[in-house]
matplotlib code that plots the C-alpha trace (Angstrom):
import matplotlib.pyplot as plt

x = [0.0, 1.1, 0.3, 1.2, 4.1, 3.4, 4.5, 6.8, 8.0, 11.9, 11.0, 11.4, 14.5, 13.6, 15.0, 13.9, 12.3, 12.7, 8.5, 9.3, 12.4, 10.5, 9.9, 7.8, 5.6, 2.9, 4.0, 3.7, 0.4, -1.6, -3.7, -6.3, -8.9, -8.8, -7.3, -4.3, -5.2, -7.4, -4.2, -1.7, -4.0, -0.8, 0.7, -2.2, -3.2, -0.5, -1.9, -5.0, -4.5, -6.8, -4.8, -5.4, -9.2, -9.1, -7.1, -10.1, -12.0, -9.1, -9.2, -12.5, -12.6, -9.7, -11.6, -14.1, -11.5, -10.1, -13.5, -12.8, -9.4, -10.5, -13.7, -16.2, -17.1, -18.1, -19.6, -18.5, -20.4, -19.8, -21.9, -21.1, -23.6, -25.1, -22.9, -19.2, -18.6, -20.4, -19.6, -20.7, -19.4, -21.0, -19.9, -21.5, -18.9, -19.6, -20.4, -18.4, -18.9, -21.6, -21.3, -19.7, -16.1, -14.8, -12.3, -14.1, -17.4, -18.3, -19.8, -17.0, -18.4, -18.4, -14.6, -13.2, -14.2, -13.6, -9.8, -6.8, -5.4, -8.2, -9.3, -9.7, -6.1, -3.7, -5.4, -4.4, -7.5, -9.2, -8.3, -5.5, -4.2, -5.1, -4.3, -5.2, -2.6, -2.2, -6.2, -6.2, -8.1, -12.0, -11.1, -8.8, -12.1, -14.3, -12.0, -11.8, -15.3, -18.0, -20.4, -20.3, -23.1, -22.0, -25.0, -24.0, -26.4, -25.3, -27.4, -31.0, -31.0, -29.7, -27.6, -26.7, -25.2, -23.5, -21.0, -19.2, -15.6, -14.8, -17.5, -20.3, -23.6, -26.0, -25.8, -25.8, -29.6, -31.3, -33.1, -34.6, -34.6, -32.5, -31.3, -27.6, -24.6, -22.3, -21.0, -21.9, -20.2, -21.4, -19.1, -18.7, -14.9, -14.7, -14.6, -12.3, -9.4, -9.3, -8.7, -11.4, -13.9, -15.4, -14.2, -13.1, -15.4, -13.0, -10.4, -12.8, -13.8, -10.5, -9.3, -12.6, -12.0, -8.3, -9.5, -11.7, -9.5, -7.1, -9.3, -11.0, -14.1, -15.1, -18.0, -18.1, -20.5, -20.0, -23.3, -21.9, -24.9, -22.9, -23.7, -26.4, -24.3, -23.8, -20.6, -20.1, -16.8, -16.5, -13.1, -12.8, -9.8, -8.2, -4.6, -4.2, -7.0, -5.9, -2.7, -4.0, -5.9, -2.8, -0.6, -3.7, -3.8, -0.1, -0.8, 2.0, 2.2, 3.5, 6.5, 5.4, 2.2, 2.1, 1.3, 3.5, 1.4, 2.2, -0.1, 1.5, -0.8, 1.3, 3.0, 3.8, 0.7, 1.9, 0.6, 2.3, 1.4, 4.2, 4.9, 7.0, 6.5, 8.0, 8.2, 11.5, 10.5, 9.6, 6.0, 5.3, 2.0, 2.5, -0.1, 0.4, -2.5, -5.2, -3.2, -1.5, 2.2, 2.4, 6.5, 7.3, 9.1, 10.7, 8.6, 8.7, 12.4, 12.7, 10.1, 12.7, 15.2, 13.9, 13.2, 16.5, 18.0, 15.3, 16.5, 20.2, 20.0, 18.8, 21.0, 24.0, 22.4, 21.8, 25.2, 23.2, 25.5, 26.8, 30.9, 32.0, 28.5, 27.2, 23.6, 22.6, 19.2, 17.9, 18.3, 16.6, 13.7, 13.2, 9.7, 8.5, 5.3, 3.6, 1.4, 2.5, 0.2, 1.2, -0.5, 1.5, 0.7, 2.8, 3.4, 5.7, 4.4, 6.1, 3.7, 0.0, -0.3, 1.0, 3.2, 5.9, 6.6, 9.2, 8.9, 13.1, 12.2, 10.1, 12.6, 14.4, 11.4, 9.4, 12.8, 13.4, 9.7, 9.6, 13.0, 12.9, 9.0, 9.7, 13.3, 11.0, 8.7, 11.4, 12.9, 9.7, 9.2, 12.6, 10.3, 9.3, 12.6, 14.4, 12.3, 13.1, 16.6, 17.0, 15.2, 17.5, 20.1, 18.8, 18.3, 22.0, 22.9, 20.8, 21.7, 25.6, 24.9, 23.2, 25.9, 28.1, 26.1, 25.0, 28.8, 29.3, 26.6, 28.0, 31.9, 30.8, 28.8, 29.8, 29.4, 31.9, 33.3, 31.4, 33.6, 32.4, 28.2, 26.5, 27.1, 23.6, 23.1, 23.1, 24.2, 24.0, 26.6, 25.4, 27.6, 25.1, 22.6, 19.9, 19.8, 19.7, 17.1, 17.1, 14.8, 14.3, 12.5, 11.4, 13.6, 15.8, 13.8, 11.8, 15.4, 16.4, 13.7, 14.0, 18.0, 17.6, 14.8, 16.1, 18.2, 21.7, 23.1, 20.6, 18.8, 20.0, 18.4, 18.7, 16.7, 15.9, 15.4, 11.5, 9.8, 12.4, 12.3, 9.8, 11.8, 9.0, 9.0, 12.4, 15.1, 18.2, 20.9, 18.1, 17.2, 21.6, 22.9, 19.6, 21.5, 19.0, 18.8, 22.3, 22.8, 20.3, 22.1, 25.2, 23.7, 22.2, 25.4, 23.8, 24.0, 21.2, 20.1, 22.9, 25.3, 22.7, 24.3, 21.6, 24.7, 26.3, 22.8, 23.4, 20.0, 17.6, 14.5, 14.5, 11.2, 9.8, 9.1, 6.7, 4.3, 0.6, -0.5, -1.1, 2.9, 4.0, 1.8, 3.5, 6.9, 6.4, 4.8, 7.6, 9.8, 8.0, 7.9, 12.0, 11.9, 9.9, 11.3, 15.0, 15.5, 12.9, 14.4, 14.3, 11.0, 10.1, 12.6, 10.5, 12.9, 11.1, 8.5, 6.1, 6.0, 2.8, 3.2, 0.1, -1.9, -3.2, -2.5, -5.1, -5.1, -6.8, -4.5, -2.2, -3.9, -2.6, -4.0, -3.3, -5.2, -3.3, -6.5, -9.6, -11.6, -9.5, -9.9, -13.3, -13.7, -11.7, -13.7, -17.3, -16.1, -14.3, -16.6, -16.4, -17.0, -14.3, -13.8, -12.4, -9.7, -6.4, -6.8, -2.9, -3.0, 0.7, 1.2, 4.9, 7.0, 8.8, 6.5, 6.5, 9.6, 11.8, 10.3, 6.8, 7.9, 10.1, 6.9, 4.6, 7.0, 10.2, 10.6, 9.8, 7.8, 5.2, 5.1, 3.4, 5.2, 3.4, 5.6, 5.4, 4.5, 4.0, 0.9, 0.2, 3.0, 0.8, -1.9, 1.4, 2.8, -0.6, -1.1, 3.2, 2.6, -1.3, -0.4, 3.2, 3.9, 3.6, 0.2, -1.9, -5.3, -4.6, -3.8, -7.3, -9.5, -8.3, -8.5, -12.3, -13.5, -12.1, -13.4, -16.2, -14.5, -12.8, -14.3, -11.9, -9.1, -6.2, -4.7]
y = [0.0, 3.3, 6.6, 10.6, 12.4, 15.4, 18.4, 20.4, 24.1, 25.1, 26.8, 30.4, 30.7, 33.8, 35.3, 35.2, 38.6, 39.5, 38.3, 34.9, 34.8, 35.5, 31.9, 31.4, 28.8, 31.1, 28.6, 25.6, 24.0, 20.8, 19.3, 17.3, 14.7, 13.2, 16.0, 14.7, 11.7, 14.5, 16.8, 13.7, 10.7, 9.0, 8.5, 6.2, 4.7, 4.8, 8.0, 8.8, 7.3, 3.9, 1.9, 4.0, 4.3, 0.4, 0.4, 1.9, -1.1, -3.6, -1.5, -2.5, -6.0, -6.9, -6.5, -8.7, -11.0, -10.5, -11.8, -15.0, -15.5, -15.6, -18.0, -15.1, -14.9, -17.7, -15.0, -11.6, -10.1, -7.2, -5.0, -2.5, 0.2, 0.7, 4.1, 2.4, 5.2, 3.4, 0.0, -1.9, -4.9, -6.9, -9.7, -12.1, -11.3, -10.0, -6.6, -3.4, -2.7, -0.1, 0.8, 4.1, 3.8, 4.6, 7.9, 9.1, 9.1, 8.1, 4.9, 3.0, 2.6, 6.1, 6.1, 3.4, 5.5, 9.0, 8.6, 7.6, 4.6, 3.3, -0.3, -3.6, -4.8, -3.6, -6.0, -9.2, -10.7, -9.7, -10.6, -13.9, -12.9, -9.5, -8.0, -4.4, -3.8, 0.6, 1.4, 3.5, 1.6, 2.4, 6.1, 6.6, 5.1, 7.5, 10.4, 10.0, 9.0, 12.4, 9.9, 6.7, 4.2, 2.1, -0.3, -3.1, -6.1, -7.2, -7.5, -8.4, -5.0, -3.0, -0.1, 3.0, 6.1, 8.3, 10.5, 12.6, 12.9, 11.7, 14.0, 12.4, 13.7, 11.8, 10.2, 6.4, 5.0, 2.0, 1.5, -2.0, -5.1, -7.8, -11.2, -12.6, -10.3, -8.5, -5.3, -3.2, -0.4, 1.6, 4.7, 6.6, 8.1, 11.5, 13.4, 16.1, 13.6, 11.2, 12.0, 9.2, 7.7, 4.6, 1.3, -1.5, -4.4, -7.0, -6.1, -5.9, -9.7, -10.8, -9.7, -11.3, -14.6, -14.8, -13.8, -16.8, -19.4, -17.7, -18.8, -22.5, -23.0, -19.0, -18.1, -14.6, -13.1, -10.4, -8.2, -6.5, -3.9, -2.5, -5.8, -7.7, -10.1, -12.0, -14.1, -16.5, -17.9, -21.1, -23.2, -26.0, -26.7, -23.8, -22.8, -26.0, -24.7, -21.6, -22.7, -24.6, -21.6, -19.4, -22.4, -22.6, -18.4, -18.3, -20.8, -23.4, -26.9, -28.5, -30.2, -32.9, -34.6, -33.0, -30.2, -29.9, -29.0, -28.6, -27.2, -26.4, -25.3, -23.4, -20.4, -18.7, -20.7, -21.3, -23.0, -23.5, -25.3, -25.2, -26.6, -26.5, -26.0, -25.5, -21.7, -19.6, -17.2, -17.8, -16.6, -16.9, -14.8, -14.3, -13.3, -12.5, -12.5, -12.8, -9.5, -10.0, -8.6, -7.9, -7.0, -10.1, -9.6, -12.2, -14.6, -15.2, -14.7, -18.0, -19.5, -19.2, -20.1, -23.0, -24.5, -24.1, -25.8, -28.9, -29.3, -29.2, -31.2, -34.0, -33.5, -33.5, -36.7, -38.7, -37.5, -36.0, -32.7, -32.6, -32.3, -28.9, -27.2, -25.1, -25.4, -21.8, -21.0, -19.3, -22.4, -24.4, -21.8, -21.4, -22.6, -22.4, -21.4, -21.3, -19.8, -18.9, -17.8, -17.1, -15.6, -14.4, -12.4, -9.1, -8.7, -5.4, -4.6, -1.7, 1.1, 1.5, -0.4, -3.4, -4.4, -5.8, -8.0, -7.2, -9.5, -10.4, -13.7, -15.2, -15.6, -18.5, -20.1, -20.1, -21.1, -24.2, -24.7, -25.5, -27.0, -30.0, -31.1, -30.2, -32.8, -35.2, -35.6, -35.6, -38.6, -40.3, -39.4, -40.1, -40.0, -36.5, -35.6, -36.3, -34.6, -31.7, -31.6, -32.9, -29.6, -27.8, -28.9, -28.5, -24.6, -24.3, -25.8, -23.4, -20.4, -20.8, -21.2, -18.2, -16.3, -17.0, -16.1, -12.6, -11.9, -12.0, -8.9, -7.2, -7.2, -5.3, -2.6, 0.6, 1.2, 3.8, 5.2, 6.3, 3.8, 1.1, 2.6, 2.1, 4.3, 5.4, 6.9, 10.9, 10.8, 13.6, 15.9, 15.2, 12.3, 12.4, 9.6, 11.5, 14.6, 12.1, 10.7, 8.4, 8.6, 4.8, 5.6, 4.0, 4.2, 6.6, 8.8, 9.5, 9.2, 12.2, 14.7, 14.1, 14.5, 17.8, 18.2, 17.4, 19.2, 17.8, 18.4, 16.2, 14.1, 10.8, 9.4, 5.7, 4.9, 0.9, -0.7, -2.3, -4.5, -5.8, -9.4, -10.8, -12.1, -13.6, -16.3, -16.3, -18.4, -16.5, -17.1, -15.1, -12.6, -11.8, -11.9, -10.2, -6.7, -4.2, -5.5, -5.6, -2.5, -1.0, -2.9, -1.2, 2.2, 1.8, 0.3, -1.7, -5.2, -8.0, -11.1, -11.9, -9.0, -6.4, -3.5, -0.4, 1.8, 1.6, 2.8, 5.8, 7.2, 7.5, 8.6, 5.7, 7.1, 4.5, 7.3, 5.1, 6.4, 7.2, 4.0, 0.7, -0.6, 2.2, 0.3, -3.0, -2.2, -0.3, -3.8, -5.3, -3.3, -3.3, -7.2, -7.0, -4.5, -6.2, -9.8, -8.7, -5.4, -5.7, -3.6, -0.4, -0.6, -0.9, 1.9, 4.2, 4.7, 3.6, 5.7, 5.9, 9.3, 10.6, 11.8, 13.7, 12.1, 15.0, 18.5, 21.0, 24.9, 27.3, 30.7, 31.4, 29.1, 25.2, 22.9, 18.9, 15.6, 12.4, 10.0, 10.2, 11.1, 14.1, 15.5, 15.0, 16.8, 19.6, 20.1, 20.2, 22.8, 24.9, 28.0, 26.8, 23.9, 20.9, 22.8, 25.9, 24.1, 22.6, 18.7, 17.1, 13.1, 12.5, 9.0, 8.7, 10.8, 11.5, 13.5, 16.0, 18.8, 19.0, 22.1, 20.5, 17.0, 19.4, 21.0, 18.3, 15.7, 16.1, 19.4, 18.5, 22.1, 21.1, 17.1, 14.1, 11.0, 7.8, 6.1, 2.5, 0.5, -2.7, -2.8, -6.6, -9.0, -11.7, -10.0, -8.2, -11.7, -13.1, -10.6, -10.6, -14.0, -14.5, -11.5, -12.6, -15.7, -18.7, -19.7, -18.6, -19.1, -17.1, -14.2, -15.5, -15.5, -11.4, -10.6, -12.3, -10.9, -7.9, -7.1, -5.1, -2.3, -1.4, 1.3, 0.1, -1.0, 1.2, 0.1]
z = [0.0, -0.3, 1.1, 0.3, 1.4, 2.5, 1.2, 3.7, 3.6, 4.9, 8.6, 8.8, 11.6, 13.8, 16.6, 20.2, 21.1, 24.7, 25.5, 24.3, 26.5, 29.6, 30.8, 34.1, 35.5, 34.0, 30.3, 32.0, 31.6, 33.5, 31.4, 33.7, 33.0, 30.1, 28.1, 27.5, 25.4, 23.3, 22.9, 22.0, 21.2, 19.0, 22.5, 23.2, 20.0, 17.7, 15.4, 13.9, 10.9, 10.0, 12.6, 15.4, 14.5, 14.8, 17.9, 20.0, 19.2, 19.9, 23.3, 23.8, 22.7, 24.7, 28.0, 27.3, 26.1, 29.5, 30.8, 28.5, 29.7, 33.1, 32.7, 33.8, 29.3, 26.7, 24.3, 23.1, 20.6, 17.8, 15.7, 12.7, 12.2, 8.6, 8.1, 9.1, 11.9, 14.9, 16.6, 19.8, 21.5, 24.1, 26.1, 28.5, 31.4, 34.8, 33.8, 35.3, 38.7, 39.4, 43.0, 44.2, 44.2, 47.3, 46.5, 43.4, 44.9, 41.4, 40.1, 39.2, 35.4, 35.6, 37.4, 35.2, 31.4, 32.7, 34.6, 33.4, 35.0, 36.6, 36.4, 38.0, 36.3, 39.4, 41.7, 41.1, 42.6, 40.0, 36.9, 36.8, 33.2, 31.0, 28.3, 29.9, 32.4, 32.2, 33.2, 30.6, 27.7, 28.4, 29.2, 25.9, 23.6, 25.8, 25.6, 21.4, 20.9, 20.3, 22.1, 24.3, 25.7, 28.6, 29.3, 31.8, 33.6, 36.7, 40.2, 38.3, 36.8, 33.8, 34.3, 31.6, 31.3, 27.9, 27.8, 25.5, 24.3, 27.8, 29.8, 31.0, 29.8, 32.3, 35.6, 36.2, 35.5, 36.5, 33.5, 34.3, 35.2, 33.1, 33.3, 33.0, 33.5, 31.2, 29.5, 25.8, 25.2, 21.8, 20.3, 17.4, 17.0, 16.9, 13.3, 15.7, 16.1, 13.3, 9.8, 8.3, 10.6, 8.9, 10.3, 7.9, 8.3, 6.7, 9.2, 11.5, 10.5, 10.6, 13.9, 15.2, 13.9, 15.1, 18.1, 18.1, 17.3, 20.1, 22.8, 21.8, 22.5, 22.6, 20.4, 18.7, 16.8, 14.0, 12.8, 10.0, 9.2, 6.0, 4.1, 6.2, 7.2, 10.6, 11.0, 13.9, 14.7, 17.0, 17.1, 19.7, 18.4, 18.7, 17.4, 15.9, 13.5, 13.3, 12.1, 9.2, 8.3, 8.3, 6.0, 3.5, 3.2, 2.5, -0.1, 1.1, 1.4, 4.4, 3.5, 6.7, 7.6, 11.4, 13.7, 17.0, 19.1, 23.0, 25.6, 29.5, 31.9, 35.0, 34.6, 32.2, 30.5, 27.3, 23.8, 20.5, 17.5, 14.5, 11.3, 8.1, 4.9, 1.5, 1.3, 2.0, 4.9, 8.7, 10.0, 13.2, 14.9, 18.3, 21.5, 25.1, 27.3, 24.5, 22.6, 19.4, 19.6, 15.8, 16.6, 18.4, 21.7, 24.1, 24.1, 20.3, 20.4, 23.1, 20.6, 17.5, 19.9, 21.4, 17.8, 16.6, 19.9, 19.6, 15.6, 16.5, 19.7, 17.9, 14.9, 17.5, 19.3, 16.1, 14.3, 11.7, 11.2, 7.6, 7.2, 6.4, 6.1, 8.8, 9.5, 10.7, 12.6, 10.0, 7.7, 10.6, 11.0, 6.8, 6.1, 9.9, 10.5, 14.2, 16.9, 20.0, 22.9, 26.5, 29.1, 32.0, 35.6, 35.0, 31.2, 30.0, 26.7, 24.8, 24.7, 25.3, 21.9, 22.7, 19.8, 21.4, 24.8, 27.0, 29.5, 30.0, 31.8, 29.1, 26.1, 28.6, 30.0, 26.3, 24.7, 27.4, 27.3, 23.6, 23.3, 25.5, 24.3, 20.7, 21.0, 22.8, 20.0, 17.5, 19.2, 19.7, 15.9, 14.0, 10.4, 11.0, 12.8, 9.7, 7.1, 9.2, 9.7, 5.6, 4.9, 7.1, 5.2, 2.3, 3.2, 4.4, 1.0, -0.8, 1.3, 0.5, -2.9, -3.1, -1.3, -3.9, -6.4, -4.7, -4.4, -8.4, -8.1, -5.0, -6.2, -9.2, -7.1, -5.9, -2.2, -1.2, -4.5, -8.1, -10.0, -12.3, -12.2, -15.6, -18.1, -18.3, -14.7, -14.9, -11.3, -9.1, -7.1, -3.9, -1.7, 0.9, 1.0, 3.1, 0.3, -2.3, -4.8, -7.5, -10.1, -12.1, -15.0, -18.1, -21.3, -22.7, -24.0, -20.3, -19.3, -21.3, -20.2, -17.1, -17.0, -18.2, -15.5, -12.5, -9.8, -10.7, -7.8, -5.8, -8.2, -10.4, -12.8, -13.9, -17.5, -17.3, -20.5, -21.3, -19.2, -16.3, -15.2, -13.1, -10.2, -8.3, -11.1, -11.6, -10.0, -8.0, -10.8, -13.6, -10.9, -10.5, -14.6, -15.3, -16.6, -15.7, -12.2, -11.9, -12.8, -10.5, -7.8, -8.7, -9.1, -5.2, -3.8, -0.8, -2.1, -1.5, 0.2, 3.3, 1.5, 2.0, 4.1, 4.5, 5.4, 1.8, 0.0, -1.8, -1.8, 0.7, -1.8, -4.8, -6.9, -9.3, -12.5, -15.0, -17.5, -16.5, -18.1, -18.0, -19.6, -17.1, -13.8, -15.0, -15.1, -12.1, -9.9, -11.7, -10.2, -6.6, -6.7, -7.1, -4.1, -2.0, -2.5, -2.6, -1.2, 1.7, 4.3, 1.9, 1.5, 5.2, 6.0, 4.0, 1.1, -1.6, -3.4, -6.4, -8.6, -9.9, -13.1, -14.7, -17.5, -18.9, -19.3, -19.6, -21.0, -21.4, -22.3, -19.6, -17.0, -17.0, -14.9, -14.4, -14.5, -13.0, -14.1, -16.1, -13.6, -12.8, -15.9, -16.3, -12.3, -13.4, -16.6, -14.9, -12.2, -15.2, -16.3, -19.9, -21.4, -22.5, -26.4, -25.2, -22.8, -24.9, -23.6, -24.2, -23.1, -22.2, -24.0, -21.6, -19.6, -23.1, -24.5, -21.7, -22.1, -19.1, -17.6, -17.6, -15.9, -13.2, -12.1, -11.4, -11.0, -9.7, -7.9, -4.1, -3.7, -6.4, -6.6, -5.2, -3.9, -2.5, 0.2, -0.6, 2.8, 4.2, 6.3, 6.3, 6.0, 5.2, 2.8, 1.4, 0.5, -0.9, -3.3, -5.0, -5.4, -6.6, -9.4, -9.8, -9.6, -11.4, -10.7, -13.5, -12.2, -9.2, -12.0, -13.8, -10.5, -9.7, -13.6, -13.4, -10.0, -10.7, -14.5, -13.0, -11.7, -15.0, -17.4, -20.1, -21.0, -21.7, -24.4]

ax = plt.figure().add_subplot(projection="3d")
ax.plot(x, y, z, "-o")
ax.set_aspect("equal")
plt.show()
């Protein structure tokens, strides 16, 4: 996915009059209540960008899956309004207390959403495990919502009260009487804070039904208004389901017939289920205490550990080591794919997001957890044992062949001098990476405008010849004596694969500069795909952009104005005082038919352009779609092309 980078202006440096010199404790400010998650929400959620909108209802949803975790829950259930912008979830828990709290002189509903750091995580009488450890959930979703409804059943009767972006705007009410126990909260973000407010209901779905295989035997329920549909998701089985699901999306095989799984019920309580199959990359989806720590942490490090110590304890107790071939743990780890869950009494996450555990302790007991059972079963299953450890080997192989192949490309690359870069790069002045760009466009005659276009003493341009290769079909040894490639490698000077070294890349911007068409969107994915199989780490650094050259140019006398799509140009033309014949309507068939001052402005000059950052946002759906459109599988390409042909107007050929 990819996103806009703002345009920023050079700051104005000004001197300090004598007013703005006068200090006191008069500039120092308390912010009280809730205000502070209303002045710096990102502190709390992330941003206010999609993720953060979606955080407020993973804020939510992890308390009642705190009532789960603990046995007080069995059901927890969801609902998406009609417009996108309001949600409610319910569970079937004990319901939040309702009686005055002792210091507030509040109800404690009315306590827990309206203060910071208050909640019934501290005592650990309360709640065994949880994912909600700071208190400061409920009150962050209230604070950011422009209206909340707290309902809760508990003590025969049914209790509500509302509030608004934080405040309450009732009292507590007894509203009647009601069977069972358990808490709803409905909100509606506010449009204040968040740039977009409409939830997405297929993330929404598929958070829900991880959640549900998380915790086996726990039914939820998802009412999603927006398309009339009700999903339920029930899975006694649990991870073990959940990782067949996660093999079948990533469209692998297993390479053995087996899922290790091991369950251990004291603390920390852990559960794992892993297998391998015949793809190149590790995956591994890791939760602690019911919350999904998308950036790992210590407990999936002793995970990884603990795997590679089973593999190699049994190699070493079976004399399976190969002569004069190291085995390393990434070649032990290639293919792996697992789910590991923990629940522990004090977890240290990173942040109020919860990305990352930091619990020190857990990478040893995790690692000697799953190193002992996972040796156990490979001895008590030699069959299995040795499919693994052959395919370890088989990766080591691989991996040192592929080293030496990557050095033929890396001894030829320029990583601390300009010597030996393709004759073709218009290079610029510049020795500084950070100030740098590198424009990669599309044949010599885009390559020419835009050399006499750019700002030589900050921007390069590199012209590529045609369609490069598709290297998510192609072997290694194509991808390395393809010449384009290689000389793109040498024009960046990082290297690739195990050479890769982010401190010899010449450039920190790398725009992808293709026509506005459809050959231009081709070689451009073509190009991506290389990126994103090869050079991964640049694109998740941010380097590596998409320009946004217009499609059409339209006049009218002195006043030009520009249209990056059809429906651009057909905007600008209705809101235009006259009509389409008195306007001079050019359709730039490639960047070469622009002159250099014309591809400057809209393209290349940083005051006046648009870039998209390229971004990796799901690893998963990320490597679904490269290898669906990609790869060799044609009907995947046939399935996309025929769901898909909808959508198109026509076909620009």
């Amino acid at each position: 996915m990819a996103k806009p980078q703002p345009k920023r202006k050079s700051p104005k440096s000004k001197m300090p009059t004598a007013a703005s010199q006068r200090y006191t404790a008069k500039n120092i400010s308390v912010l009280k209540g809730l205000e502070p998650v209303r002045r710096r929400p990102a502190m709390y959620i992330g941003g206010v960008d999609s993720n953060g909108l979606h955080h407020l209802v993973w804020e939510i949803l992890d308390n009642s899956i705190d009532e789960v975790i603990n046995g007080y829950a069995t059901v927890v259930e969801v609902t998406l309004e009609k417009d996108s912008q309001r949600i409610e979830i319910s569970d079937n828990g004990r319901g939040i207390p309702v009686d005055k709290h002792r210091e507030t002189k509040k109800p404690a509903l009315e306590t827990i959403l309206t203060t910071l750091h208050a909640g019934g995580k501290f005592d650990q009488g309360n709640y065994i495990h949880s994912g909600g450890l700071h208190g400061v959930g409920s009150s962050v979703v209230n604070a950011l919502s422009s209206e909340l409804v707290a309902v809760v059943r508990r003590d025969g009767f049914e209790y509500q009260q509302k509030f608004r972006r934080g405040k309450p705007t009732t009292t507590l009410k007894k509203t009647k009487k009601a069977r069972g126990s358990g808490t709803t909260i409905r909100f509606t973000p506010d449009t204040e804070i968040f740039d977009r407010v409409k939830f997405d209901a297929a993330r929404l779905r598929e958070v829900l039904e991880s959640r549900a295989y998380l915790h086996g035997g726990l039914r939820i329920v998802f009412r999603d208004l927006t398309s009339g549909k009700t999903h339920t998701f029930k899975y006694d089985q649990g991870i073990r389901e959940y990782l067949k699901k996660v093999v079948a999306e990533r469209g692998r095989a297993p390479t053995q017939d087996f899922v290790f799984y091991l369950e251990r019920s004291d603390e920390p309580r852990t559960e794992v289920a892993l297998l391998w199959t015949d793809e190149t990359a590790e995956h591994v989806r890791s939760y602690a205490n019911g919350v999904r720590t998308s950036e790992g942490g210590t407990h999936e490090l002793g995970l990884k550990a603990g795997v590679v110590r089973a593999v190699r304890g049994y190699m070493e107790s079976h004399d399976l080591q190969p002569k004069g071939l190291t085995v390393a743990a990434e070649d032990v780890r290639e293919g792996l794919i697992a789910i590991l869950s923990v629940y522990l009494l004090k977890p240290q996450f990173q942040g109020q997001t919860k990305n990352r555990l930091n619990n020190p302790e857990m990478s040893t007991q995790v690692g000697n957890t799953v190193a002992s059972a996972l040796e156990r079963f490979f001895n008590q299953n030699p069959s299995i044992a040795s499919s693994v450890v052959g395919r370890a080997v088989l990766a080591a192989r691989a991996r040192a062949a592929s080293r030496a192949a990557v050095a033929e490309v890396t001894r030829k690359t320029a990583v601390s001098h300009r010597l030996n870069l393709p004759g073709k790069l218009a290079d610029c002045e510049s020795t500084r990476p950070e100030g740098s760009e590198l424009f990669i466009v599309e044949g010599d005659s885009a390559g020419g405008t835009a050399k006499q276009g750019r700002n030589r003493k900050t921007q390069a341009i590199l012209p590529l010849r045609g369609k490069v290769l598709n290297t998510e079909q192609a072997g290694l040894s194509k991808v390395v004596a393809n010449k384009e490639l290689a000389d793109l490698l040498s024009v960046l000077g990082c290297g690739m694969a195990k050479s890769f070294d982010m401190g010899k890349l010449r450039y920190h911007k790398i725009i992808i500069l293709t026509d506005a068409d459809s050959d231009g969107h081709h070689i451009a994915t073509l190009l991506l795909t290389f990126f994103y199989r090869y050079l991964n780490p640049l694109v998740r650094a941010g380097f590596v952009y998409l320009g946004m050259p217009p499609l059409y140019r339209i006049a009218r006398g002195k006043e030009t104005t520009w249209a990056w799509d059809d429906a651009e140009k057909d905007r600008l033309l209705s809101e235009s005082n006259g009509g389409a014949s008195e306007r001079d309507i050019t359709r730039f068939k490639g960047l070469g038919e622009m002159n250099p001052e014309q591809l400057r402005q809209t393209t290349m000059d940083p005051a006046t352009r648009t870039l998209l950052r390229v971004v990796i946002v799901d690893d998963l759906e990320t490597d679904k779609v490269v290898n669906d459109l990609m790869g060799k599988d044609s009907s995947a390409r046939y399935r996309f092309v025929m769901e898909s042909a909808s959508e198109a107007d026509d076909v620009d050929v």
